[in-house]
Each structure stands twice: as structure tokens, then as C-alpha cells.
KETOR-802928 format. One record per atom (N, C-alpha, C, CB): residue number from 0; z, y, x. Coordinates in Angstrom, 3 decimals. Atoms other than C-alpha are relative to their C-alpha. Glycine has a CB too. Layout:
N
ATOM_NUM_Z_Y_X
...
***
This chain:
66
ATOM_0_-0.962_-0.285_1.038
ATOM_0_85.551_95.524_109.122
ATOM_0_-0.756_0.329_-1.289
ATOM_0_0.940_1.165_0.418
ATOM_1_0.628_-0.127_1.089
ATOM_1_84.593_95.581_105.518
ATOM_1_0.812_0.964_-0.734
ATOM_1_-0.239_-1.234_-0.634
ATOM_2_-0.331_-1.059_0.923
ATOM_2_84.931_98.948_103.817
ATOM_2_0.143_0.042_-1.322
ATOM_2_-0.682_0.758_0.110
ATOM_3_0.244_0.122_1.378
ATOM_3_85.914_99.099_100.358
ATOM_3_0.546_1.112_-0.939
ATOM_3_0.526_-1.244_-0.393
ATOM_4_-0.739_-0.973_0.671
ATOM_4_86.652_101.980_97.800
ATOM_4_0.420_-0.347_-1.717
ATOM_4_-0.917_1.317_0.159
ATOM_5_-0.518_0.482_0.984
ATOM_5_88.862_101.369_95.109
ATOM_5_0.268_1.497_-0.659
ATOM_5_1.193_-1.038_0.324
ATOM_6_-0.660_-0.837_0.906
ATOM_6_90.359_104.053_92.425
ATOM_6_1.355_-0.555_-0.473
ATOM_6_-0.881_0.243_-1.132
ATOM_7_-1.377_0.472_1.121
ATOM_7_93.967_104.334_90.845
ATOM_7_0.015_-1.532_-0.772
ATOM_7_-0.014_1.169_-1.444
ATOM_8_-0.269_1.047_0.757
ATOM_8_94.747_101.310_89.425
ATOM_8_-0.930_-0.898_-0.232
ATOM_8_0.402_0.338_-1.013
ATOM_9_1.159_0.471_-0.148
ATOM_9_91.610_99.438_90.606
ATOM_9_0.791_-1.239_1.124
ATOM_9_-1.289_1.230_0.531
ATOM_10_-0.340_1.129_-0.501
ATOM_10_92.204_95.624_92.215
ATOM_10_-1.369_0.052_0.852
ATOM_10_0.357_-1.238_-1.067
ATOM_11_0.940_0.417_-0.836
ATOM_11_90.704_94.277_95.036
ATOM_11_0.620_-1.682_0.337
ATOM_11_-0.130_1.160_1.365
ATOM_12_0.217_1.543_0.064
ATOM_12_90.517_90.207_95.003
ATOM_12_0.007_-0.695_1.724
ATOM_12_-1.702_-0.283_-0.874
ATOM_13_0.659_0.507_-1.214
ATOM_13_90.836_88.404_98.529
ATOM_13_0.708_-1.179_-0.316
ATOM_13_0.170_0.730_1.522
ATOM_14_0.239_2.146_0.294
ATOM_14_89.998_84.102_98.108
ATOM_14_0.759_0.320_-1.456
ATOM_14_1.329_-1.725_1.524
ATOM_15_-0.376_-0.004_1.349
ATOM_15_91.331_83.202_94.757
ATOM_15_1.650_0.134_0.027
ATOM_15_-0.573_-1.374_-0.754
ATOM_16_-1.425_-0.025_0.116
ATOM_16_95.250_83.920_95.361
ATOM_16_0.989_1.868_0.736
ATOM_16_0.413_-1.673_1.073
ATOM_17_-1.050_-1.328_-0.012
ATOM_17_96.185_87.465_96.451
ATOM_17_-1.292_0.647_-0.401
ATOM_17_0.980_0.640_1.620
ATOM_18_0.631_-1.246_0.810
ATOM_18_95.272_90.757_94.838
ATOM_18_1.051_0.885_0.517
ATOM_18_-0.134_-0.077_-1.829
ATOM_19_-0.421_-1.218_-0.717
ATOM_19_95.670_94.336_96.360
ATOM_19_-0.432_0.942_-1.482
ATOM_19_-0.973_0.366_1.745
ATOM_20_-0.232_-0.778_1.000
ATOM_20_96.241_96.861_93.436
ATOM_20_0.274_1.456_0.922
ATOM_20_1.251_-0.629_-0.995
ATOM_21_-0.189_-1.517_-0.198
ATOM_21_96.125_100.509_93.893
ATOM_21_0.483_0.533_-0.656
ATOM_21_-0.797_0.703_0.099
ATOM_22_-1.091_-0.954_1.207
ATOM_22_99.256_102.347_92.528
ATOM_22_0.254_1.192_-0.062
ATOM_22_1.285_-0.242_-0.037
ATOM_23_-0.164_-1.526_-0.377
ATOM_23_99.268_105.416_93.563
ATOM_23_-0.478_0.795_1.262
ATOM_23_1.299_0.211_0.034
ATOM_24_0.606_-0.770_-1.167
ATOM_24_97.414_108.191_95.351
ATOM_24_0.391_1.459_0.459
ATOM_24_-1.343_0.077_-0.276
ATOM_25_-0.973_-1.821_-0.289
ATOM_25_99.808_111.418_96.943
ATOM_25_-0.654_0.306_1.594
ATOM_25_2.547_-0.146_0.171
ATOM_26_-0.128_-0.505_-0.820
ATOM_26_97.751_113.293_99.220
ATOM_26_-0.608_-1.266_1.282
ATOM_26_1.382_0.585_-0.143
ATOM_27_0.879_1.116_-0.110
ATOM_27_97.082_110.882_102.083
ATOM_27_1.173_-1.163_0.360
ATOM_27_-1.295_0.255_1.226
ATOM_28_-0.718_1.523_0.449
ATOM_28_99.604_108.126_101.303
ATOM_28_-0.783_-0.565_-0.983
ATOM_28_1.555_0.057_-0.654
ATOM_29_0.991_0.575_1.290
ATOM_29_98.171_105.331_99.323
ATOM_29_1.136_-1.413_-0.355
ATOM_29_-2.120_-0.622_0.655
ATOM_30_-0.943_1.031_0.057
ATOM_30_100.699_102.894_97.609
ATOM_30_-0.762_-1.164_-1.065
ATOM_30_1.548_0.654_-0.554
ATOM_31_0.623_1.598_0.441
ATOM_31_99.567_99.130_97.389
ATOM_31_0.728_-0.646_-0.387
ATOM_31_-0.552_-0.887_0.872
ATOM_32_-0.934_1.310_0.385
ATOM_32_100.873_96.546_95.645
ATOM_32_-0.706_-1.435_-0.054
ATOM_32_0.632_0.220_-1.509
ATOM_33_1.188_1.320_-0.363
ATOM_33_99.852_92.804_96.570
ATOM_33_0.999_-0.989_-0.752
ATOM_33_-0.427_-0.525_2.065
ATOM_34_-0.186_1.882_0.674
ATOM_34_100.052_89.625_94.719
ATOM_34_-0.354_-1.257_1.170
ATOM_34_-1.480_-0.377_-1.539
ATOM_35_0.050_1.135_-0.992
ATOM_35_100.640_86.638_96.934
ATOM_35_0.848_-1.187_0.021
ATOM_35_0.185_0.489_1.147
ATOM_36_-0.725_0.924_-0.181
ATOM_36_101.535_83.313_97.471
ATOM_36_1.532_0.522_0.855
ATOM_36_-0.932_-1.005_0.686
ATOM_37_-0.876_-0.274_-0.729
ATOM_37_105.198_83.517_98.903
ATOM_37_-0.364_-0.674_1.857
ATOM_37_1.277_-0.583_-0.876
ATOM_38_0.043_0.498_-1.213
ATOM_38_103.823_81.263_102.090
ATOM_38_-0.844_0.628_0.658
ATOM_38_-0.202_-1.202_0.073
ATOM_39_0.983_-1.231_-0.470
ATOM_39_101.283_84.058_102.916
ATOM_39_1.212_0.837_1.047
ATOM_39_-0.692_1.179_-1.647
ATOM_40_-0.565_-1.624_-0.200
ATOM_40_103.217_87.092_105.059
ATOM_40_-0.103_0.839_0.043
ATOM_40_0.319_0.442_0.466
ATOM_41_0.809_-0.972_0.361
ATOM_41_102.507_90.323_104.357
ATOM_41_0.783_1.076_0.931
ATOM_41_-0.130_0.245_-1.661
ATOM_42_-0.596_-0.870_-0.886
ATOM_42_103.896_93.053_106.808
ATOM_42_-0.595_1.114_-0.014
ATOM_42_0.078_-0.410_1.199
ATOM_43_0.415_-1.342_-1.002
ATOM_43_103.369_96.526_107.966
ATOM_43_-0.188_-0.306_1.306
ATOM_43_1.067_1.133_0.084
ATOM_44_0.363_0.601_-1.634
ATOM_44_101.213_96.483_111.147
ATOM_44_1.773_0.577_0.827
ATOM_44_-2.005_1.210_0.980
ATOM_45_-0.569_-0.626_-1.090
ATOM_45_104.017_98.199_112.717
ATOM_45_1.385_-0.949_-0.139
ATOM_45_0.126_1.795_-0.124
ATOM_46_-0.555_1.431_0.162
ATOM_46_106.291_95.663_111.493
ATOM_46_-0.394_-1.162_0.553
ATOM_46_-0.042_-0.327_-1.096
ATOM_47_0.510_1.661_-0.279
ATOM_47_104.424_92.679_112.265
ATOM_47_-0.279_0.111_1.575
ATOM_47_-1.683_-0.580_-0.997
ATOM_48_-0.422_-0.401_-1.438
ATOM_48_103.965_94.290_116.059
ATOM_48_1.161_-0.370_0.420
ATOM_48_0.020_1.298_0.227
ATOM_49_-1.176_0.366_-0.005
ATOM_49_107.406_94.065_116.110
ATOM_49_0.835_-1.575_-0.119
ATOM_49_0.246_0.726_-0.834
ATOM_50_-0.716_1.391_0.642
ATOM_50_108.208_90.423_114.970
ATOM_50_-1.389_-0.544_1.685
ATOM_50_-0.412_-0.679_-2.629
ATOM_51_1.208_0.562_-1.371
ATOM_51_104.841_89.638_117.769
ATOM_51_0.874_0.203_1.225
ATOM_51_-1.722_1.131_0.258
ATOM_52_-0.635_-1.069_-1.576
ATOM_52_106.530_91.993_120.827
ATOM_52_1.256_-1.229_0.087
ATOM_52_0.865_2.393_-0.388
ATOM_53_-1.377_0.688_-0.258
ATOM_53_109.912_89.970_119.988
ATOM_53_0.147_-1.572_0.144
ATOM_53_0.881_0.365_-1.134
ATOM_54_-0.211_2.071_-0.271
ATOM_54_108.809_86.342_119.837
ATOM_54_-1.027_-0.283_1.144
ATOM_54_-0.662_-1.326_-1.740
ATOM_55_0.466_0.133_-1.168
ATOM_55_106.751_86.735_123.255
ATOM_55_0.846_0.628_0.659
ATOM_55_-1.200_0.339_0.203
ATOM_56_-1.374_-0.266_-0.614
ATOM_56_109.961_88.317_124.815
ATOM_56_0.765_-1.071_0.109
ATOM_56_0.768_0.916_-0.686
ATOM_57_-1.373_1.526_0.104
ATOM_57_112.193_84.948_123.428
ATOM_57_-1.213_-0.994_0.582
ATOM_57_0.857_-0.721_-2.248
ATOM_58_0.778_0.745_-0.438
ATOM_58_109.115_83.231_124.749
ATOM_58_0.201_0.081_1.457
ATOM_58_-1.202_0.244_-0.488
ATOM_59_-0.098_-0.391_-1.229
ATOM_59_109.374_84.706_128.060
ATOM_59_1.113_-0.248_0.769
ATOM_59_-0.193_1.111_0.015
ATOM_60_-1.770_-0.074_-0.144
ATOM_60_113.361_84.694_128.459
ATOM_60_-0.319_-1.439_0.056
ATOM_60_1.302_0.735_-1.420
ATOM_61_-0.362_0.929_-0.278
ATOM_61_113.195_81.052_127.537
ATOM_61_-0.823_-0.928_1.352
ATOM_61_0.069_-0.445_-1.214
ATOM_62_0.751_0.675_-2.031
ATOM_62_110.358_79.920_130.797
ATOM_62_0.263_0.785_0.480
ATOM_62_-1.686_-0.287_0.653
ATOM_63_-0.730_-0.517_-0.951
ATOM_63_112.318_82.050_132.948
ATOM_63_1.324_-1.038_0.144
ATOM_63_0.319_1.528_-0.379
ATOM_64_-1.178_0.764_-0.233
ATOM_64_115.587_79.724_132.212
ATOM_64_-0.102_-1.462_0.547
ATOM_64_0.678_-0.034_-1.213
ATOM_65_0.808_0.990_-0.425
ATOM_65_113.422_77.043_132.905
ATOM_65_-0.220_-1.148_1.104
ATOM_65_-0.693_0.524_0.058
***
């Protein structure tokens, strides 16, 4: 994993099409804001767990009907 320390309102560049901005620092929340193609997806892990968990469930359900 590549560590990186940014400041307030300091960008971080990943390939030439999204950018991670640092908007705010309360304590230990840290609020990001990302620039991205719309065909990128950008999630909360705990989100994107969620969308994973549920389409290997409809995966499962459907070779069981099988």
C-alpha cells in the first residue's frame, strides 16, 4: 500500500483522470472529494461489500434453480 500525506486542500492525482482533494479535517474524520470519470465507481468499502455480498447471493440463488 502506498502511503501518502496530504494537507487541507491538498490533491492527490491517480493516472491522468481522477483527483482526490482534501476538504476537510474534524478530529479523525477526513472529508474527500474525487474527480472522476462517471464510468469509474467510487463507493464506500462498506458499500461496495455490500453490492459484492449481494451479487454472489443472486449468483448463488440463480445455480441453485439450475
Amino acid at each position: 500500500m502506498l502511503v501518502l500525506s496530504r494537507r487541507l486542500g491538498e490533491t492527490l492525482m491517480i493516472g491522468d483522470d481522477v483527483t482526490l482533494t482534501i476538504l476537510g479535517i474534524n478530529g479523525n474524520q477526513v472529508r474527500v472529494g474525487i474527480t472522476a470519470p462517471k464510468c469509474i465507481p467510487i463507493h464506500r468499502e462498506e458499500v461496495y461489500q455490500r453490492i459484492v455480498n449481494e451479487k454472489e447471493a443472486g449468483e448463488q440463488a440463480l445455480a441453485e434453480t439450475e
